[in-house]
Kinemage of the C-alpha trace (Angstrom):
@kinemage 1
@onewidth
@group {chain A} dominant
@subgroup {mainchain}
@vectorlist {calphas} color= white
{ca unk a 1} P -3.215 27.225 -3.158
{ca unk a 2} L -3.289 26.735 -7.125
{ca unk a 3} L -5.655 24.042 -8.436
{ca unk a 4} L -5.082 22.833 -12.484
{ca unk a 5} L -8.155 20.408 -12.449
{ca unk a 6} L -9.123 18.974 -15.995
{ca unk a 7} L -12.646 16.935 -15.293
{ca unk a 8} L -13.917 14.405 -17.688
{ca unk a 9} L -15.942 16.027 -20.129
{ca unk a 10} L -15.138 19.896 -19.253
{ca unk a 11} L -12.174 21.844 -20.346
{ca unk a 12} L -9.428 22.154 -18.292
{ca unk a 13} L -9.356 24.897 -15.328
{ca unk a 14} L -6.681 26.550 -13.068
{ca unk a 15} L -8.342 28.151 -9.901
{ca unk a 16} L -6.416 29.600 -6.403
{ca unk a 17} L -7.856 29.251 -3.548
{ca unk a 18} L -7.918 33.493 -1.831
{ca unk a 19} L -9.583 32.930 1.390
{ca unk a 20} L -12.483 30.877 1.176
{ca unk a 21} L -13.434 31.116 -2.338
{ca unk a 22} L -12.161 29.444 -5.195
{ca unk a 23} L -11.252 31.853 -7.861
{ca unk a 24} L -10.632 30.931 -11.640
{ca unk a 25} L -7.654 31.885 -13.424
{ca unk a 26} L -7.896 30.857 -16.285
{ca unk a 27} L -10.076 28.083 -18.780
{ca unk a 28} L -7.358 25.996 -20.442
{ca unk a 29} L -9.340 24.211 -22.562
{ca unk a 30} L -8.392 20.748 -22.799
{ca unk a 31} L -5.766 19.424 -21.594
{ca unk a 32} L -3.637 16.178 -21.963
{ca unk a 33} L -2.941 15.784 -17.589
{ca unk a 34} L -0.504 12.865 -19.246
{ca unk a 35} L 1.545 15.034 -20.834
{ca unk a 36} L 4.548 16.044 -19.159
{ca unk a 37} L 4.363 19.241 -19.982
{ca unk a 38} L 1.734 20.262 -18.102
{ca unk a 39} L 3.021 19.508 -15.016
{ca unk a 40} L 5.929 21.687 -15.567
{ca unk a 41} L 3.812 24.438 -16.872
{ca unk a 42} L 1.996 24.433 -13.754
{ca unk a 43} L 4.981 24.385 -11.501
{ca unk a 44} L 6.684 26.909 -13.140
{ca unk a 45} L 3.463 29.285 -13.150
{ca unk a 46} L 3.068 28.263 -8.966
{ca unk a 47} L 6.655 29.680 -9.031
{ca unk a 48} L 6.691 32.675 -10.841
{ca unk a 49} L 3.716 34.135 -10.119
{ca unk a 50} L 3.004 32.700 -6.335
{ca unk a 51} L 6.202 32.144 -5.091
{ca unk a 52} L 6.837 30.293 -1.404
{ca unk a 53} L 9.113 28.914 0.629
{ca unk a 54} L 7.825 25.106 0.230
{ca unk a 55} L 5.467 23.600 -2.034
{ca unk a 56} L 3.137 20.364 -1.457
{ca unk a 57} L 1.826 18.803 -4.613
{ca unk a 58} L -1.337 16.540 -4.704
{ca unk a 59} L -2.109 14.582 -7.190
{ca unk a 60} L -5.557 13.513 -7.382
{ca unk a 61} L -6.837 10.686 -10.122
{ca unk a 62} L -6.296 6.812 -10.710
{ca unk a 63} L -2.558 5.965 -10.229
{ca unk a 64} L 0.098 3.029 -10.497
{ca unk a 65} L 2.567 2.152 -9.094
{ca unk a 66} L 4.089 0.894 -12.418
{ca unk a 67} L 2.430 2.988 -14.674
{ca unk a 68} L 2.251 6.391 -13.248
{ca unk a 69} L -0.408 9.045 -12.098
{ca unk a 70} L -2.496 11.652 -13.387
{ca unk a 71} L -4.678 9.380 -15.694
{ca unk a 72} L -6.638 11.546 -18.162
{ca unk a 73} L -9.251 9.764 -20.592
{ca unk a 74} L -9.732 12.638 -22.957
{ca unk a 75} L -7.347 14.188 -25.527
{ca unk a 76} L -6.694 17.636 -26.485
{ca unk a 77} L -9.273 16.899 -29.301
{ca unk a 78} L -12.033 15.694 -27.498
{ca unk a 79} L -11.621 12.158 -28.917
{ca unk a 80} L -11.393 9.154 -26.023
{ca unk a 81} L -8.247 8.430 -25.124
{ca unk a 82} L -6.132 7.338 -22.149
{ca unk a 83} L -2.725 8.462 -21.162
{ca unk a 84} L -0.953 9.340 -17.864
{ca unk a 85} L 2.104 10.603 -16.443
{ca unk a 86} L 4.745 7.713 -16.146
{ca unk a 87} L 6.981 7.942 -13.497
{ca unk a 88} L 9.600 8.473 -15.437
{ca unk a 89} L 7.718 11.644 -16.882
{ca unk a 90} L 7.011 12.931 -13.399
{ca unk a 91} L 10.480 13.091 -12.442
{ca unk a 92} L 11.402 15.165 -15.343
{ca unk a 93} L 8.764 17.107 -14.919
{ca unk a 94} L 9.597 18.217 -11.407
{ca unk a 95} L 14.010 18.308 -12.586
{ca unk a 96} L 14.637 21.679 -10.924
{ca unk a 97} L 12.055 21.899 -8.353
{ca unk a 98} L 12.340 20.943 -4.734
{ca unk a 99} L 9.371 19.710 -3.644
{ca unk a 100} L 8.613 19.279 0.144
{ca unk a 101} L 5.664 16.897 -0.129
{ca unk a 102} L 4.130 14.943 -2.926
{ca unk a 103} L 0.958 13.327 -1.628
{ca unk a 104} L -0.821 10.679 -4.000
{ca unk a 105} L -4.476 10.935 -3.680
{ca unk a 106} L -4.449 8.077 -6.080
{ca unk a 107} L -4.176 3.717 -5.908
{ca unk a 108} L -0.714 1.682 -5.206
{ca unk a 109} L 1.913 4.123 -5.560
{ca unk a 110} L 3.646 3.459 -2.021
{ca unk a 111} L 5.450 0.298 -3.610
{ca unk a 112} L 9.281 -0.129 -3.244
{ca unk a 113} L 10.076 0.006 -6.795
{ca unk a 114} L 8.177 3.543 -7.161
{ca unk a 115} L 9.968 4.873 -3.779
{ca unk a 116} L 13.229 3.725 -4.652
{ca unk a 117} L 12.978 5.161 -8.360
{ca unk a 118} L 12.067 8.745 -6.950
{ca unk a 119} L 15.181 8.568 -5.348
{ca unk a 120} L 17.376 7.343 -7.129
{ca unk a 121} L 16.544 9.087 -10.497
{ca unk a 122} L 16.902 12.549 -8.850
{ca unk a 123} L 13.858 13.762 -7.605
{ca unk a 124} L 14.492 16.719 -5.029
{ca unk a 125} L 11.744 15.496 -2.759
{ca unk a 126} L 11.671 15.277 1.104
{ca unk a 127} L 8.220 13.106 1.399
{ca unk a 128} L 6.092 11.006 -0.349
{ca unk a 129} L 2.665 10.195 0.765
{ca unk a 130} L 1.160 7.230 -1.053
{ca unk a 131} L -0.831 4.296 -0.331
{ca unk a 132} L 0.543 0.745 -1.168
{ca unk a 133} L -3.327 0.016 -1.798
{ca unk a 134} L -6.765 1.085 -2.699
{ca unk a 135} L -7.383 5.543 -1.865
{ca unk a 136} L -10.870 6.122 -1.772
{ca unk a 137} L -12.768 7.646 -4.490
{ca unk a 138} L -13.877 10.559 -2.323
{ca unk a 139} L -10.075 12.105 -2.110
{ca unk a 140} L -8.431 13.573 1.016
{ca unk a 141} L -9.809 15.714 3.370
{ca unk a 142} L -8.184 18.861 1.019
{ca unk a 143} L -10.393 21.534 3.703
{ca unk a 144} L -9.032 20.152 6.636
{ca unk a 145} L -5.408 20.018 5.865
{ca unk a 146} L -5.543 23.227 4.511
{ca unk a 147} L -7.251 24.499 7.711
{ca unk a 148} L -4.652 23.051 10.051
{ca unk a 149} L -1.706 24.640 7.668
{ca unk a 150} L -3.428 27.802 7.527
{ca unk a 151} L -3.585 27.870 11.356
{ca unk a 152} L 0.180 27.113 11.735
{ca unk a 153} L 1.932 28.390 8.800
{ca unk a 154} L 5.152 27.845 9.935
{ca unk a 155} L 4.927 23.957 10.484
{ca unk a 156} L 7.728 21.883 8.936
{ca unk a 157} L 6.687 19.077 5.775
{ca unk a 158} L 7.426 16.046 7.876
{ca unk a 159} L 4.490 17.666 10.281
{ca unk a 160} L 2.318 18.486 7.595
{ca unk a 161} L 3.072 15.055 6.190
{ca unk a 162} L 1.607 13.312 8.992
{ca unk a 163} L -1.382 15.649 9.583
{ca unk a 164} L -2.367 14.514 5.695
{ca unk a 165} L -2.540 10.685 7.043
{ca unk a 166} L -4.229 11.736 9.891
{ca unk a 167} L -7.335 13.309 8.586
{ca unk a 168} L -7.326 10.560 5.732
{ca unk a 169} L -7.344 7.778 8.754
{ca unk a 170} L -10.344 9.836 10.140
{ca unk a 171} L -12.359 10.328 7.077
{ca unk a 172} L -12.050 6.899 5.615
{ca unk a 173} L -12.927 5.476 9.390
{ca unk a 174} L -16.154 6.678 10.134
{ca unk a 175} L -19.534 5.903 8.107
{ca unk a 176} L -20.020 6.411 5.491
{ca unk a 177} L -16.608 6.206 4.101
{ca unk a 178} L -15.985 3.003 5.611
{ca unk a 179} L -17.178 1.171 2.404
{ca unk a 180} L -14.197 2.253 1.037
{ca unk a 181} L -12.702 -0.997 2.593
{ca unk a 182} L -8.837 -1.169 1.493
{ca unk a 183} L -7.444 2.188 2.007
{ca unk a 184} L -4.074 3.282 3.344
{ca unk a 185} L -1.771 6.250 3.250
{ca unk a 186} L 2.001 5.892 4.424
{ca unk a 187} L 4.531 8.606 4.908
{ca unk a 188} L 8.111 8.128 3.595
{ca unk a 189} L 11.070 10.113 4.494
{ca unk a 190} L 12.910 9.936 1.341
{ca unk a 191} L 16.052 10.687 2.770
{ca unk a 192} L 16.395 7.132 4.158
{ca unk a 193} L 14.765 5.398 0.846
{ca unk a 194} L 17.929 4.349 -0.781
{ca unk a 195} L 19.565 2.586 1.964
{ca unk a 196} L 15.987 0.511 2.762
{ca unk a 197} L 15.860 -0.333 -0.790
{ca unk a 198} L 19.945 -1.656 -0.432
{ca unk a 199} L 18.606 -3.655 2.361
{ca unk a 200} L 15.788 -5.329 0.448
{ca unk a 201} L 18.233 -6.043 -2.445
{ca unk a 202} L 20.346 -7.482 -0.103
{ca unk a 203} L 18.146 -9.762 1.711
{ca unk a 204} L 17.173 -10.578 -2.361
{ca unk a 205} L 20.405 -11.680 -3.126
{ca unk a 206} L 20.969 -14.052 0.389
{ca unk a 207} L 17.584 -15.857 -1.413
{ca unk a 208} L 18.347 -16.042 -4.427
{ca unk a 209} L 22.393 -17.251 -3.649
{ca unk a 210} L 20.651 -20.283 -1.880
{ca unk a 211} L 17.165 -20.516 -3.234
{ca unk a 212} L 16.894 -24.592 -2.892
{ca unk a 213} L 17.103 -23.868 0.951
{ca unk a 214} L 14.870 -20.828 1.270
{ca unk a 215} L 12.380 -21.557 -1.088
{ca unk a 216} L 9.700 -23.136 1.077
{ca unk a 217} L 9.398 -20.133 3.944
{ca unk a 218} L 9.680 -17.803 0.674
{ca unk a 219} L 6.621 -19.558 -0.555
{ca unk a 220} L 4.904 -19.004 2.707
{ca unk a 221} L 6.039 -15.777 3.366
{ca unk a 222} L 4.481 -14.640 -0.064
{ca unk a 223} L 1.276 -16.323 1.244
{ca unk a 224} L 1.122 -14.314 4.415
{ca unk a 225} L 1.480 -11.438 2.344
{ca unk a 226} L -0.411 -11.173 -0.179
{ca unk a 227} L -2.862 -7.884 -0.480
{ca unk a 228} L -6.512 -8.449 -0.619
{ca unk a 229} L -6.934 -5.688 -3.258
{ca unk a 230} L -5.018 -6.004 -6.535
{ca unk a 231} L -2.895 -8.688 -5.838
{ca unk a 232} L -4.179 -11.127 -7.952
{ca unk a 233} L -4.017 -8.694 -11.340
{ca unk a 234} L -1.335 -7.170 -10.045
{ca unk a 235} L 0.980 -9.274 -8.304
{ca unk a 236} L 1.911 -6.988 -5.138
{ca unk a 237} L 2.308 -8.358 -1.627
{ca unk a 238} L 3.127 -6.423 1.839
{ca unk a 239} L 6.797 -5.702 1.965
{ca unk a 240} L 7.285 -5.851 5.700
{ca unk a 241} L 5.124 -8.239 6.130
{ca unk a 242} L 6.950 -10.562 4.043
{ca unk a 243} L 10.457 -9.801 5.745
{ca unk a 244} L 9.017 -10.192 9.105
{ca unk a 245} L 7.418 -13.387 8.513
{ca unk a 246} L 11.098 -15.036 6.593
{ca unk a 247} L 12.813 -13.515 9.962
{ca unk a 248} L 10.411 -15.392 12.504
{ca unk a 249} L 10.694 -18.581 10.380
{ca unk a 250} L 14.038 -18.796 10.863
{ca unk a 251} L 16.948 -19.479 13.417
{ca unk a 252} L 18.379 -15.954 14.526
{ca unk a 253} L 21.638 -17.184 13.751
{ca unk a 254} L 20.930 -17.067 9.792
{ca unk a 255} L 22.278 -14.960 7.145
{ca unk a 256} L 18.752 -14.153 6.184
{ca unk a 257} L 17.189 -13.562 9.204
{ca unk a 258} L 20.101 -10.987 10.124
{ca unk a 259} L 19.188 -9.317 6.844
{ca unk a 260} L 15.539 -9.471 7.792
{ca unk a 261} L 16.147 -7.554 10.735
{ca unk a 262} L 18.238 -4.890 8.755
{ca unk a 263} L 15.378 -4.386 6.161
{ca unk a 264} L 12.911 -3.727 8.909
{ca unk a 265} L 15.475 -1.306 11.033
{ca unk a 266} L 15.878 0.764 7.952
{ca unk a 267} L 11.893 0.738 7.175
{ca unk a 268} L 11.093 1.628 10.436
{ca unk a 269} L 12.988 4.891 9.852
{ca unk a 270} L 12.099 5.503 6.400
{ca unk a 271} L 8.062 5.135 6.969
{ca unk a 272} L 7.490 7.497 9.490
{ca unk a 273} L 3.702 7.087 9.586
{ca unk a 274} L 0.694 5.169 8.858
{ca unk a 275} L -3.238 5.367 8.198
{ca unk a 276} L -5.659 2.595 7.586
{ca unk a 277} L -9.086 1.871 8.088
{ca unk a 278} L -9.826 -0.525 10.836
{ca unk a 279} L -10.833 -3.150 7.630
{ca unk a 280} L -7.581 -2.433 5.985
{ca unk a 281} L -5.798 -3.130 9.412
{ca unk a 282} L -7.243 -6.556 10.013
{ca unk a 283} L -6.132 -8.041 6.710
{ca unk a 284} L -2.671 -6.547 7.847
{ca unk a 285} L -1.231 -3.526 5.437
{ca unk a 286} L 1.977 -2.292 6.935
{ca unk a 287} L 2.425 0.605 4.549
{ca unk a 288} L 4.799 -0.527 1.758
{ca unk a 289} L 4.385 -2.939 -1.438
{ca unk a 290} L 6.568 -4.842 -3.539
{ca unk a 291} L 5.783 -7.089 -6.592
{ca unk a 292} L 6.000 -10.658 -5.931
{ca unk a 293} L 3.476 -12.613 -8.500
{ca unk a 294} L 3.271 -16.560 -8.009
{ca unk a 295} L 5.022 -17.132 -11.564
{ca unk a 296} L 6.924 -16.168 -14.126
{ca unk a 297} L 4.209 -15.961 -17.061
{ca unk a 298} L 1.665 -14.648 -14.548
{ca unk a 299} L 3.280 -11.184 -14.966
{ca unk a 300} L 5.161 -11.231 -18.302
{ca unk a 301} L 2.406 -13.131 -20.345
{ca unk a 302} L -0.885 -11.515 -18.168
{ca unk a 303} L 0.127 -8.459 -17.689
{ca unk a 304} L 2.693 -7.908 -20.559
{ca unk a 305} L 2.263 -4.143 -20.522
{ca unk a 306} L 2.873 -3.581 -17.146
{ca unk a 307} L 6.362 -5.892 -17.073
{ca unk a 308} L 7.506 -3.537 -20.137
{ca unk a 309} L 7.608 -0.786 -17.863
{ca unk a 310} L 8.552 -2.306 -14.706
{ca unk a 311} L 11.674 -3.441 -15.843
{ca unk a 312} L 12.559 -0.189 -17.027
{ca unk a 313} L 12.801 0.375 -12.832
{ca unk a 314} L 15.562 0.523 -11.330
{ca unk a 315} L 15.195 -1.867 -7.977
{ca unk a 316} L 14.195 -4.888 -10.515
{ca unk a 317} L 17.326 -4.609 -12.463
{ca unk a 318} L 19.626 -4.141 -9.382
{ca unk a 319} L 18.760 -7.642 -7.966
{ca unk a 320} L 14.905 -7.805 -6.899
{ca unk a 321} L 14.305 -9.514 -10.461
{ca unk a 322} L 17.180 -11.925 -10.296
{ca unk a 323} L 15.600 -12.750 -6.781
{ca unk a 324} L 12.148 -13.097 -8.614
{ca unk a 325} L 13.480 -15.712 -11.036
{ca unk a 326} L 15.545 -17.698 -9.293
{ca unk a 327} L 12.460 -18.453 -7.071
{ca unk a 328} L 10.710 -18.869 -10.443
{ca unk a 329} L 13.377 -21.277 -11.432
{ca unk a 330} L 14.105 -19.083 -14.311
{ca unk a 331} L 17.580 -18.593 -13.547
């Protein structure tokens, strides 16, 4: 186990983890954790000099699922600062690598757009871990998983996958973690990401093709779905929950209900696993976001910086964004 951890106002460390004990490596000074560099430094060190069979990266910070992860608020020279690693940065970080499991310890990265991205841009990844909400400041239960890996070496990543949800669910369940009120982790087989995400865009395009007629259980669907955390700065609803609620709404007969049901066949193979808190259950998370904000200028005028780089995504240009404003009445 190799740990790069750059903390607020210290320099940067990389430890390993030798039994019990936490052992330092080396003092980096400080680092940029934005900077894609960095991550590929550290990969490439974890594979030259500790080389294994399968590697599981955490990250562990505030996170986007538009703007990226590893959010560092101090530059290289000490000034105040703020940068992170886009996306789009952490999948050319990782070009070369196969990763087994990427695990976000950090908000709102288990949205569509993010998912479908990973995939389609290349990353050699077999699951993603993310929450489509709120993590808890407190981080996964890094002793336990470790434990339960350490005491069956040989267990595959989609195992290990779901052992990381399950100690999350238990330490974000009991007191006095339970303050932590919106948290969820979700598993994603990323093998079956790209034909979910083909589903979605085409239950988009029956919408948008016929918007007049659909927009009225669109608007209610978006109503049922909305997250309790984030969703009024941010726009996000509940994937399935939206599809589910347009396919109950309407005769089983229609074009849109049909592609309802394929959306939520292909999800229920692609998100292999859930973990919420019993609060985060009763205001309904189903493990996947999607951006959906009430209007046009709510996201392009309020939270300019954030459209900038989310139509740089692929899903929004390949039909969810046509979908978007033809329900705006944009198109």
């Amino acid at each position: 186990v190799l740990i790069l951890m750059d903390r607020l106002y210290e320099p940067a460390y990389l430890y390993a983890i030798v039994g019990h004990e936490r052992v330092l490596l080396e003092e980096l000074g400080e680092l940029n954790m934005g900077d894609p560099a960095n991550l590929k430094w550290f990969v490439e060190y974890s594979d030259k000099n500790y080389p294994a069979e399968h590697m599981l990266l955490f990250f562990w910070d505030h996170g986007s699922g538009v703007s990226g992860v590893g959010f560092d608020e101090t530059m290289e020279d000490g000034s105040v600062g703020g940068d992170w690693l886009s996306h789009h940065e952490l999948i050319t970080a990782l070009d070369g690598h196969h990763v087994d499991i990427i695990a976000a310890d950090e908000c709102s990265i288990g949205q569509m757009e993010t998912v479908y991205e990973y995939r389609v841009k290349g990353m050699d990844l077999d699951y993603l871990v993310a929450s489509e909400s709120y993590i808890g400041w407190r981080g996964f239960s890094y002793d336990e998983i470790l434990l339960r890996l350490n005491a069956n070496p040989a267990m595959d990543a989609r195992t290990l996958s779901l052992i990381i949800v399950e100690e999350f669910t238990e330490l974000f369940s009991v007191a006095p973690y339970q303050s932590e009120i919106l948290t969820t982790q979700s598993v994603y087989d990323m093998s079956k990401v790209e034909a979910l995400g083909e589903a979605v865009l085409a239950l988009a395009d029956i919408l948008a093709g016929d918007i007049d007629s659909y927009s009225s259980v669109i608007s209610a669907a978006r109503l049922a779905s909305i997250n309790p955390w984030g969703a009024t700065s941010a726009g996000r609803i509940d994937m399935p929950t939206f599809v589910g609620y347009i396919m109950d709404s309407l005769g089983k007969n229609d074009r849109a209900a049909a592609a309802c049901a394929d959306v939520l066949a292909e999800y229920d193979v692609c998100m292999i696993g859930m973990g919420v808190t019993m609060n985060s259950d009763m205001f309904g998370y189903k493990g996947m976001g999607i951006l959906f904000p009430p209007t046009y200028s709510m996201y392009t005028v309020a939270s300019a910086a954030s459209y900038d780089l989310y139509i740089d995504f692929e899903f929004p240009n390949m039909g969810w964004w046509a979908f978007l404003e033809a329900y705006w009445g944009m198109a």
